[in-house]
C-alpha positions in Angstrom: -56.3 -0.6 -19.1 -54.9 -3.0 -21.7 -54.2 -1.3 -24.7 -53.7 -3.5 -28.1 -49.7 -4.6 -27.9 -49.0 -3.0 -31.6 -50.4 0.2 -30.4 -48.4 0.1 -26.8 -45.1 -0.8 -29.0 -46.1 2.3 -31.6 -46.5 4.7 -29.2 -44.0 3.9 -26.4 -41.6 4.7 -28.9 -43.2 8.0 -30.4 -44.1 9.6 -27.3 -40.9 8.1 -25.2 -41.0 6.3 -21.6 -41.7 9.4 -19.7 -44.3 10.5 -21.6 -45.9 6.9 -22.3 -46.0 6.5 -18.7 -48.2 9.8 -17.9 -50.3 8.5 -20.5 -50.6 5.5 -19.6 -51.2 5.9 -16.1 -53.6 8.8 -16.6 -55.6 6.0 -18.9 -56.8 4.4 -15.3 -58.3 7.3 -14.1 -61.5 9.0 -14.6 -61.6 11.4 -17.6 -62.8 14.7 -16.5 -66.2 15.9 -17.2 -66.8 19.8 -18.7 -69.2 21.8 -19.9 -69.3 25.1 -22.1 -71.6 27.9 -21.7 -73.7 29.1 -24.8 -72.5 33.2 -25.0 -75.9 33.9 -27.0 -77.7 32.6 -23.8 -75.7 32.3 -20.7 -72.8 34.4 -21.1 -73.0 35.6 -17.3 -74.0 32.3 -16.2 -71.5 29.9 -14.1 -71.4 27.0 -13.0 -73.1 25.7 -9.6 -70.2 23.2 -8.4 -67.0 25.2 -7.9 -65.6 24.1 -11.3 -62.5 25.3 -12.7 -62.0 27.5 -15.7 -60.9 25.2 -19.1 -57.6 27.8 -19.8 -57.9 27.9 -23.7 -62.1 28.6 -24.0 -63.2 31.3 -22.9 -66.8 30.0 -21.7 -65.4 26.2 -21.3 -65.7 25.2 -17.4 -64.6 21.9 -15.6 -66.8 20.2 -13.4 -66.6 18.7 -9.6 -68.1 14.8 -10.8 -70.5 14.1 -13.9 -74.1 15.4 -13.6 -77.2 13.2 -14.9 -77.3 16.0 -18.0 -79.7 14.1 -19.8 -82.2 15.2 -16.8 -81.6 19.0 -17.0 -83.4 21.4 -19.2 -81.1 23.8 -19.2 -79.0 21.6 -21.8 -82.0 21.2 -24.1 -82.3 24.7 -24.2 -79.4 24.9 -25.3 -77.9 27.0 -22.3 -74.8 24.9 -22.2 -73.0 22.4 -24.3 -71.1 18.9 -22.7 -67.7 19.1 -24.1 -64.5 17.6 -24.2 -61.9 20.0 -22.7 -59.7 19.6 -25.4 -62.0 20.1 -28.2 -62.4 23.5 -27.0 -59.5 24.1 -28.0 -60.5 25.4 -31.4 -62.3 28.4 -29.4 -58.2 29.8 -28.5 -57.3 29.1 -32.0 -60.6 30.5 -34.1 -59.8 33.8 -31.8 -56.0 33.9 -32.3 -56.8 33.8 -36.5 -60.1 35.9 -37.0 -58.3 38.7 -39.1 -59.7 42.4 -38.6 -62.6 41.4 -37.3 -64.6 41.6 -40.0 -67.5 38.3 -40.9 -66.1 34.8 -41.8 -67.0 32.5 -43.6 -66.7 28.8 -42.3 -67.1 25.3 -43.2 -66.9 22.1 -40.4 -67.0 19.5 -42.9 -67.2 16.8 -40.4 -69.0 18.6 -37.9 -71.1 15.8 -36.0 -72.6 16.0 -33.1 -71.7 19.9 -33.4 -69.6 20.5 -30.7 -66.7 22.3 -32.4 -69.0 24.1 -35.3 -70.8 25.4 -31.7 -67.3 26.4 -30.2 -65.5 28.1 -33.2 -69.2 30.1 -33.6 -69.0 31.4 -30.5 -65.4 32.8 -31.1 -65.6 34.1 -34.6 -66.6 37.8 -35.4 -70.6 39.7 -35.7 -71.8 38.4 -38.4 -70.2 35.2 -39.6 -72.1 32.3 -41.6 -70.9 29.0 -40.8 -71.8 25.7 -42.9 -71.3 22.7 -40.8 -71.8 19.2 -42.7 -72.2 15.8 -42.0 -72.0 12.9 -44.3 -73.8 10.4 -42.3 -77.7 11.1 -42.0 -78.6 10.0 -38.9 -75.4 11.6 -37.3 -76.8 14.7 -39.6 -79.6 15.0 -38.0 -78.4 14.9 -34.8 -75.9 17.9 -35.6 -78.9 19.2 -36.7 -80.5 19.2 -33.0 -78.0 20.8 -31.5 -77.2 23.6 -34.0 -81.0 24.3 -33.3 -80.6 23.9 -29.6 -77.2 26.8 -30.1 -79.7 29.1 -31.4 -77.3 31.2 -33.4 -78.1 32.8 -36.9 -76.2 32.2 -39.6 -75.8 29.0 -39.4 -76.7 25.6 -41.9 -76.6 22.1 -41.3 -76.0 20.3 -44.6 -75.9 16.1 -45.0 -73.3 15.8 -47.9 -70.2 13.8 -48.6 -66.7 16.3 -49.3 -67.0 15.7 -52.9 -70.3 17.6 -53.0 -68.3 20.4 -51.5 -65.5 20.5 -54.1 -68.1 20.6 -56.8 -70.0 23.3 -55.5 -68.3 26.2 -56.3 -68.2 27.4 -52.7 -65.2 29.2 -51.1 -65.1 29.9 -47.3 -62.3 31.7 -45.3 -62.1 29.1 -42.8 -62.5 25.1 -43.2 -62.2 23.1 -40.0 -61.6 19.6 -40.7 -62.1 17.3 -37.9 -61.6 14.2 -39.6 -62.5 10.4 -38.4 -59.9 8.7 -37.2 -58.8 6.1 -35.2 -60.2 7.0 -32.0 -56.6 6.4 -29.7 -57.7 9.6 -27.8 -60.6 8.3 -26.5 -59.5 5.1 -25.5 -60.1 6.3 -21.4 -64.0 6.9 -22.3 -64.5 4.6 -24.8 -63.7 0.9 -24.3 -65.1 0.5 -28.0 -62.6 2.4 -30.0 -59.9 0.3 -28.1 -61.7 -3.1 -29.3 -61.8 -1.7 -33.0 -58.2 -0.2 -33.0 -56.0 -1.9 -35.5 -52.7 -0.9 -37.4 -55.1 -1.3 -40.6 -57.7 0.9 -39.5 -55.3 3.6 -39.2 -53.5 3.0 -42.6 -57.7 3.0 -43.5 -57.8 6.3 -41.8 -55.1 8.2 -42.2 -55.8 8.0 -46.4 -59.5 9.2 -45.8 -58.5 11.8 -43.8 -56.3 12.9 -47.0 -59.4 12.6 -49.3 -61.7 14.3 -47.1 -58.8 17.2 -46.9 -58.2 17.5 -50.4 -61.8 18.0 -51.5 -62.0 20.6 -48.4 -59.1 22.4 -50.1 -61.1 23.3 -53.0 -63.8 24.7 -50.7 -60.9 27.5 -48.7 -59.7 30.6 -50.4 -56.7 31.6 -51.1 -54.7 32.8 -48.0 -57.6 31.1 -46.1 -56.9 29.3 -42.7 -57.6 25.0 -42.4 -57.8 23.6 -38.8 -57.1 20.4 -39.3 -57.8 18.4 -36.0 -58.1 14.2 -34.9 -58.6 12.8 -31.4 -55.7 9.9 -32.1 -52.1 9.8 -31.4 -50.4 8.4 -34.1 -48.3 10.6 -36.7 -49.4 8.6 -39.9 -52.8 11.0 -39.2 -51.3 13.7 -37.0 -48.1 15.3 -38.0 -47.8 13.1 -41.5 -50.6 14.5 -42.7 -50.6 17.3 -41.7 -47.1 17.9 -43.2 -48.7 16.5 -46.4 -51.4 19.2 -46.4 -48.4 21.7 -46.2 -46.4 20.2 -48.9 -48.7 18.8 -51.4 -51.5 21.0 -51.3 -49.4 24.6 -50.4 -49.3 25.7 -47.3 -47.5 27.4 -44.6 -48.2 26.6 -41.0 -49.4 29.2 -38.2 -48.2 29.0 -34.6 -50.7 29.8 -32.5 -50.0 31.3 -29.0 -50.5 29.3 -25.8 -49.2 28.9 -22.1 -46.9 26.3 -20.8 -49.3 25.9 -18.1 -51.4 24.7 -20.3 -50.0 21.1 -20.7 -50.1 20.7 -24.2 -47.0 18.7 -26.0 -45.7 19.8 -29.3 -45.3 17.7 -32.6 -44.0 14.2 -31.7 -42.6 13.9 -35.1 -40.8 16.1 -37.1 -40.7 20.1 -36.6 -43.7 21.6 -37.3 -46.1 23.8 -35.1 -49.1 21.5 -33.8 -50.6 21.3 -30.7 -51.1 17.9 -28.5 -52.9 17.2 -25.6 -51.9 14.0 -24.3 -54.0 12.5 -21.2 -52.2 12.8 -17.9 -50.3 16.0 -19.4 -53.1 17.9 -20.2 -56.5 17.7 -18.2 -58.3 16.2 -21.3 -58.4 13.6 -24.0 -56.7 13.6 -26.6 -56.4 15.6 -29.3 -54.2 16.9 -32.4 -54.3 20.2 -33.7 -52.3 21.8 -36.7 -53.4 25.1 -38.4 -52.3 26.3 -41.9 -52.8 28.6 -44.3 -53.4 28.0 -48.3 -50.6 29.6 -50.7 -52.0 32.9 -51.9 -54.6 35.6 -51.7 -58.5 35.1 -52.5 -61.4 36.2 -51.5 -64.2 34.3 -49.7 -68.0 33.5 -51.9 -70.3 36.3 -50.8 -72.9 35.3 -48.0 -75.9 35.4 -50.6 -73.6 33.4 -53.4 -72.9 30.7 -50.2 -77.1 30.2 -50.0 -77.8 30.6 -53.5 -74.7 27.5 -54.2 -75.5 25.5 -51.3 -79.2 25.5 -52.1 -78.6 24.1 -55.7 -75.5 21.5 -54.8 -76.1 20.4 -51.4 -78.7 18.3 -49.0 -79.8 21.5 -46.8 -81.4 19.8 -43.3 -81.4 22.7 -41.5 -80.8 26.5 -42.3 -82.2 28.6 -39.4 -85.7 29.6 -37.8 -88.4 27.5 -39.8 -91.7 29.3 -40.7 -94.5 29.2 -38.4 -97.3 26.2 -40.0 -100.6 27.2 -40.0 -103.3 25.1 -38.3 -106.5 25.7 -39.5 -107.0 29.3 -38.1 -103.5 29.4 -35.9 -99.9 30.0 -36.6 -97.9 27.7 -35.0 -94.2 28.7 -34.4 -91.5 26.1 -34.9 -89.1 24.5 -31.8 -86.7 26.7 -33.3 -87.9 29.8 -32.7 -87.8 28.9 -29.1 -84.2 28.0 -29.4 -83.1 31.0 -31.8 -80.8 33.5 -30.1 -83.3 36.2 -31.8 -86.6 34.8 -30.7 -89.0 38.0 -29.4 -89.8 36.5 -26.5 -92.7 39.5 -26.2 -94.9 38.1 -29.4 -95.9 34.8 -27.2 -97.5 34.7 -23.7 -95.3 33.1 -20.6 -95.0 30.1 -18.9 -92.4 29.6 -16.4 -92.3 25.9 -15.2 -91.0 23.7 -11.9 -88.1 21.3 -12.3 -91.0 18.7 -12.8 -92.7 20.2 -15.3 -89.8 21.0 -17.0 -89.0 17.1 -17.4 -92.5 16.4 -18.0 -92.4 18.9 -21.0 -89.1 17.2 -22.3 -90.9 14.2 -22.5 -93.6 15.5 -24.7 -96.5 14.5 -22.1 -99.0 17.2 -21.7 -99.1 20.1 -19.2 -101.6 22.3 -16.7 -100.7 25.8 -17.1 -101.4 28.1 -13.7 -104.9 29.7 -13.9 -104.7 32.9 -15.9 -102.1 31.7 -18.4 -103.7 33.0 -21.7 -105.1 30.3 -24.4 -103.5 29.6 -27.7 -99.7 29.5 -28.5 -97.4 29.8 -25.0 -93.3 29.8 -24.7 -92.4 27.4 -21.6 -89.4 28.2 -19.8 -87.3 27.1 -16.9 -85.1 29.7 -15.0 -86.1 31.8 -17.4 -84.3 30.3 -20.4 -87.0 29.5 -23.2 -87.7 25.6 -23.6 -90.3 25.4 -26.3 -94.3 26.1 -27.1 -96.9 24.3 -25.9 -100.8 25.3 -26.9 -103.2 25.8 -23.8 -106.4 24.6 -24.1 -107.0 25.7 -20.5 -107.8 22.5 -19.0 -104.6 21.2 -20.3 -101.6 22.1 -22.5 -100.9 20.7 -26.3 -97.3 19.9 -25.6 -95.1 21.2 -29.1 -91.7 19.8 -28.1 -89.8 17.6 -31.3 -91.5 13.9 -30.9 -88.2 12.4 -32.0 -85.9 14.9 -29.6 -88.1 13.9 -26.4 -86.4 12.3 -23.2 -87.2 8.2 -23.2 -86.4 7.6 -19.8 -89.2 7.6 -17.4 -86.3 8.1 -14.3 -86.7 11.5 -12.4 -83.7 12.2 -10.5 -83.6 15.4 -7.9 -83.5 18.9 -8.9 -79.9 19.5 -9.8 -78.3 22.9 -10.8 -75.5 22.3 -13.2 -76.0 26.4 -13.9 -76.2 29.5 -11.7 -78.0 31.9 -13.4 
């Protein structure tokens, strides 16, 4: 791969030659692909292919090649979740800083597409709320899919810039701030960020990063715990900012326990605890990680003070199970119910489809039921995980899958199990 010469000088010298070369080499070789399992859905599920176990997640699992995921239903149930190894890493770390165990309160301020607001979820004690935001709409909406797809309560999706944050009111004890940056850790998957690197861009992003953090500060409580997290390798947004943070806003940092086998590198620059993982070291992308904790002692907004705040201050796009809308005589449920981890399956009559129909249903074309299946409102499902509602009419099924979530492609691979269930 050639990499821009201002970024090879940069980081030859930060990471030294014998680092710089496991990097670099590792940037010729296929990323690796993972997945992780949904614990409100498929907690006892594995994968079909022999995959490895991702060390630092507890439901995070390699994979033997990359799958056509966009042709299996099991990922618009929301059964699974395509991740980035490292990213998972906030899983280890939400565990290792929980507390007693009681609820949390957390805010992803830059939370798009969801995969980490997903990740820490699944980690954080009964009974935690999390607010995960997203500045951008259309990349808000898309978080919004796959919160809904999670099927978790307690969760809201919110389209807001920081600022509308810090004049809130609201105080969480967690804020996990996964800031844009300059994209150096996905330079191996993405030919793109390596076009639009540029030692401008990360001057550009290294101060946004500092603005999006210091409006995030006035969302955490005192005593409160920031993950502060980037997928680039430079230290003006890794360690430099993160020792800002510390110094300017008051902060200590928290170590956070891992294994050697593990292959993540320590700070590059300075002497602070953070938490690397460098391509051809670690069997990921790249990725940053420092966590800290605010000067003092506070307590955390109540869970009904979080709703009542965010409903008045912020752009609320998605805040759990959505009503049922009647239709002339009918109720008709919502996709979400479908998705939610609470859904009573026993309230709607069952349809369990073929691989075919399954696909068919994703892409919002109509459906024949088998003889029998009762008229009206029906949950589809394929190997038994819920998909969605359809209405049968008896001579054909209504399909009720989200028009703008359906799949585009008219390409219909083989049957292949990325789960066993």
């Amino acid at each position: 791969m050639v990499l821009p010469t201002d970024f090879e000088i940069y980081t030859r010298q930060l990471m030294g030659e014998s680092l710089y070369a496991q990097f670099a080499d590792a940037l010729d070789s296929e990323a690796p692909a993972s997945i992780r399992l949904n614990p409100f859905k498929t907690a006892t599920a594995a994968p079909a292919n022999g995959a490895d176990k991702v060390p630092w997640c507890r439901y995070g699992y390699y994979l033997c090649g990359r799958p056509a995921f966009t042709f299996d239903p099991l990922l618009h149930a929301g059964a699974y979740y395509v991740q980035e190894a490292a990213s998972m890493f906030v899983d280890h770390v939400a565990r290792q800083v929980a507390g007693d165990g009681s609820p949390l309160a957390v805010l992803d301020m830059c939370a798009a597409p969801g995969g980490k607001s997903t990740c820490v979820m699944g980690a954080l004690p009964a009974g935690s709320i999390m607010f995960s935001n997203e500045p951008v709409r259309s990349r808000a909406m898309v978080l919004a899919e796959n919160i809904t797809k999670f099927g978790k309560e307690g969760m809201t999706v919110t389209n807001n810039y920081p600022r509308d944050y810090r004049k809130s009111g609201m105080v969480f004890d967690m804020v996990v701030a996964d800031v844009p940056c300059s994209g150096e850790g996905m330079f191996r998957k993405d030919p793109g960020a390596v076009a639009e690197w540029s030692t401008a861009n990360v001057a550009r992003c290294a101060k946004l990063q500092r603005d999006i953090v210091a409006d995030a500060w006035h969302c955490l409580r005192p005593g409160g715990i920031m993950i502060y997290s980037t997928c680039t390798f430079n230290a003006y947004e890794d360690e430099e900012n993160a020792a800002w943070i510390a110094s300017e806003l008051g902060a200590d940092f928290v170590e956070v326990d891992t294994s050697c086998g593990w292959g993540i590198t320590g700070a590059l620059k300075g002497a602070i605890p953070a938490y690397r993982f460098i391509p051809g070291v670690s069997r990921s992308e790249g990725l940053f990680v420092a966590v800290l904790r605010k000067h003092g002692n506070g307590k955390a907004s109540a869970t009904g003070e979080l709703s009542r705040l965010g409903g008045k201050a912020l752009n609320v796009v998605y805040d759990g199970v959505r009503k049922p809308i009647l239709k002339g005589k009918q109720a008709v449920p919502d996709h979400s119910e479908a998705m939610s981890h609470g859904l009573q399956r026993e309230k709607f009559p069952q349809a369990e489809l073929t691989y075919r129909q399954a696909i068919d249903y994703l892409r919002r074309e109509s459906l024949q039921l088998p003889d029998g299946t009762p008229l009206g409102i029906v949950l589809v499902t394929y190997r038994n995980v819920p998909l969605g509602f359809v209405k049968n009419l008896g001579n054909r099924a209504n399909n009720l899958y989200p028009q703008e979530w359906r799949i585009k492609s008219t390409h219909i691979p083989d049957a292949e199990n990325i789960l066993t269930l």
